[in-house]
C-alpha positions as CSV (number, residue, x, y, z in Angstrom):
1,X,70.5,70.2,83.6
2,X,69.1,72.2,80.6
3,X,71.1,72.3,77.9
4,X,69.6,74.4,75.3
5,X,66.2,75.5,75.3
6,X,64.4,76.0,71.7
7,X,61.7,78.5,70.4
8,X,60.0,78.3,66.9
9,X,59.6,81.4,65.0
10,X,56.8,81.3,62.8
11,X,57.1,83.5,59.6
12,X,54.7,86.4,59.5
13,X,51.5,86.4,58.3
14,X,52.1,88.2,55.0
15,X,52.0,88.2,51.5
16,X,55.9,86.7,51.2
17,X,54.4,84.0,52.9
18,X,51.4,83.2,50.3
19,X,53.6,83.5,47.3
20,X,56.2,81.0,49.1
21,X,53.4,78.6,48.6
22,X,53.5,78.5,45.0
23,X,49.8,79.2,44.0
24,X,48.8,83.0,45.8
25,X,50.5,85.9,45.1
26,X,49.0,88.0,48.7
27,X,47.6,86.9,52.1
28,X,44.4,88.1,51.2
29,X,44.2,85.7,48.3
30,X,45.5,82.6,50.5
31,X,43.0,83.6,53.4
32,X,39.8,83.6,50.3
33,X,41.2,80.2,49.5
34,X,41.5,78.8,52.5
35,X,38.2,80.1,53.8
36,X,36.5,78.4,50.9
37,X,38.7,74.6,51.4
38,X,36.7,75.0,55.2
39,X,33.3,75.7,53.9
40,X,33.3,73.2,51.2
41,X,34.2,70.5,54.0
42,X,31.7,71.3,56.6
43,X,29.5,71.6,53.7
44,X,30.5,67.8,52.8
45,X,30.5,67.0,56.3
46,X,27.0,68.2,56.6
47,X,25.7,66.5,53.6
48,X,27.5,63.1,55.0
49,X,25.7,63.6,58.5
50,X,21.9,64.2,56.2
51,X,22.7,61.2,54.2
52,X,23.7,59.2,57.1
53,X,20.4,60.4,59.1
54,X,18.1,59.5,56.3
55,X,19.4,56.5,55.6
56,X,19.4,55.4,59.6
57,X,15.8,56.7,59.3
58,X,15.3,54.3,56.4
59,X,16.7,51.5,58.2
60,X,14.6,51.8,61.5
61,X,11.0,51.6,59.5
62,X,12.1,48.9,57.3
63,X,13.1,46.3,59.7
64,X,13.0,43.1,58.3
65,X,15.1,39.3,58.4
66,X,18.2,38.9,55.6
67,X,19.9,36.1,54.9
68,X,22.8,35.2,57.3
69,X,25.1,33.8,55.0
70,X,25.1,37.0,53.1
71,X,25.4,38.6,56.5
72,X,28.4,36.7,57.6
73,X,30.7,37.8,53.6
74,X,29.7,41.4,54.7
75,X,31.1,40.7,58.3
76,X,34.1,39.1,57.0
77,X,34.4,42.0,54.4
78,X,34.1,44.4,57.1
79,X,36.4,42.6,59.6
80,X,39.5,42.7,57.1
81,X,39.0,46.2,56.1
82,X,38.7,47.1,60.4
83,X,41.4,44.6,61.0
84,X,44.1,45.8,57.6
85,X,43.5,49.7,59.3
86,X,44.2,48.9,62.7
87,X,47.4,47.3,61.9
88,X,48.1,50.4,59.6
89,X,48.0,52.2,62.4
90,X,50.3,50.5,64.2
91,X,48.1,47.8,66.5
92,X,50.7,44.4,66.7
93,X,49.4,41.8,65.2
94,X,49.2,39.9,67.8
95,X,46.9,42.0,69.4
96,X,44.9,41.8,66.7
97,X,44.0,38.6,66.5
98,X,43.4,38.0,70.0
99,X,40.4,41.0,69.5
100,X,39.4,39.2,66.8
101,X,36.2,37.7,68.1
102,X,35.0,40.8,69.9
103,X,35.3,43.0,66.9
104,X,33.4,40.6,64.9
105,X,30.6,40.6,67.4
106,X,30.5,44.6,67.5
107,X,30.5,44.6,63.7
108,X,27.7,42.3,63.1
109,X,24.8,44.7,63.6
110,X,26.7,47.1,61.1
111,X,26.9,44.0,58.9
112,X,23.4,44.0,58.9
113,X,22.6,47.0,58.4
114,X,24.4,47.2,55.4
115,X,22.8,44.2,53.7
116,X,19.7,45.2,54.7
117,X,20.4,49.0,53.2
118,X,21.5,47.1,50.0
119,X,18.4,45.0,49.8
120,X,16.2,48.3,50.5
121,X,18.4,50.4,47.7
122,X,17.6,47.8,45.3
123,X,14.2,47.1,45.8
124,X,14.0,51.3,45.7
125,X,16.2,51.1,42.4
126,X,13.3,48.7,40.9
127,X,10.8,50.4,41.8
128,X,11.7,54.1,40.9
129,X,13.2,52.4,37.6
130,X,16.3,53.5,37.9
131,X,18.4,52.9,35.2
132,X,22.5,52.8,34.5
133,X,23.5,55.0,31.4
134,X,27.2,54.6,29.8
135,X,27.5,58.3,30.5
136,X,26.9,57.4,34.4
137,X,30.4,55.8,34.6
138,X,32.6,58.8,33.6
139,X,32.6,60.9,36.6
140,X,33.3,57.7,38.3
141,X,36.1,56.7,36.3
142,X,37.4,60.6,37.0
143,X,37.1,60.4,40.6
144,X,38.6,57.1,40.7
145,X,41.6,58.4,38.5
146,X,42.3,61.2,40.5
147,X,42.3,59.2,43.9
148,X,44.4,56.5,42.6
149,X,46.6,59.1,40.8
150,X,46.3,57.3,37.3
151,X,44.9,58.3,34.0
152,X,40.9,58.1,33.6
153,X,41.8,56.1,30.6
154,X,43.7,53.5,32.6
155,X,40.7,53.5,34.9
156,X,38.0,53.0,32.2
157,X,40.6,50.3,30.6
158,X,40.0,48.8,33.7
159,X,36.6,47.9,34.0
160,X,36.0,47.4,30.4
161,X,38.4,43.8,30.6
162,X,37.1,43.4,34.7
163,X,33.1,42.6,33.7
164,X,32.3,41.5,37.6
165,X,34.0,45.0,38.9
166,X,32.6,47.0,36.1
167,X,29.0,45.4,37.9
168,X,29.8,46.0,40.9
169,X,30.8,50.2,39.8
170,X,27.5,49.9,38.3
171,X,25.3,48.5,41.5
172,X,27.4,51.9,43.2
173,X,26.2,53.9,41.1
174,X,22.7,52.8,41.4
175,X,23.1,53.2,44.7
176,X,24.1,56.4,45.0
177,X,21.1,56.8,42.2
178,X,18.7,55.8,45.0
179,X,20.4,57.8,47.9
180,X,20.4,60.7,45.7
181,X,16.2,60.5,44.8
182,X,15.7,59.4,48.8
183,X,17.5,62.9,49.5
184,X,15.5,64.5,46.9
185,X,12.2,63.3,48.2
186,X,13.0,63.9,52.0
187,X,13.5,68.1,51.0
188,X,10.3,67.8,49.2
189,X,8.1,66.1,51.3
190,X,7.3,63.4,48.9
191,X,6.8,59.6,50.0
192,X,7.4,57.0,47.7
């Protein structure tokens, strides 16, 4: 037996309903902004999918053997962060662990990949000398403030008393360094 049966009403499409968001006073305005939040993230979403080819790319001519103890931290590393989202999302634990095992064995060539990526970004780093500047770790130390929702002072406070995570910002940003000139090069045609 139905007891009630329920429709939404959407508001209108109107300029009420942009200034109710607090930011556009018409539709039109709201629309413009909108239109440009979409293209900025299929214009990230592109870039991510260029980056990922090339460095794919990369990794298929540069085969080579890496150490497997330094295989197995990155596995570990990979299997927490896998394992800490998948219980986020809900998964028991107890599932969990008895997958364990096979999601360690599908994230092993992933594991190698990206110790074998860090080995080529180095060796790429050395080559192209490829240097860290002071001024490199401000806009990290912004973006890092503004996803963790804490002042960029905080943030560079931070890594000035943590030395070995203030290294490791530092190999990142070499990193990206290297992706960056590996982009570069790929639109020009040039081979290094």
């Amino acid at each position: 037996k139905v007891k009630e049966i329920k429709t939404k009403t959407l508001p209108p499409l109107n300029d009420e309903l942009a200034k109710e968001t607090g930011e556009f006073q018409t539709l039109e305005e709201l629309k413009r902004h909108l239109q440009k939040r979409i293209e900025e993230d299929q214009s990230r979403r592109a870039e991510v999918e260029y980056e990922k080819g090339l460095l794919d790319a990369l990794l298929k001519e540069n085969v080579f053997g890496v150490p497997q103890g330094v295989v197995e931290r990155r596995l570990v590393a990979i299997l927490e962060e896998s394992v800490q989202s998948l219980y986020r999302s809900g998964i028991p634990e107890e599932a969990l662990e008895k997958q364990v095992e096979s999601l360690k064995e599908k994230l092993r060539p992933e594991a190698e990949n990206q110790v074998r990526l860090a080995f080529l970004l180095e060796e790429i780093t050395k080559k192209e000398k490829l240097e860290l500047k002071e001024g490199d770790f401000q806009p990290k130390y912004q973006s890092l403030a503004s996803r963790h929702r804490q002042t960029e002072a905080a943030i560079k406070k931070y890594y000035e008393e943590h030395s070995e995570a203030k290294e490791t910002l530092g190999i990142q940003i070499l990193n990206e360094k290297a992706i960056q000139l590996i982009k570069d090069n790929a639109r020009t045609g040039r081979v290094s």
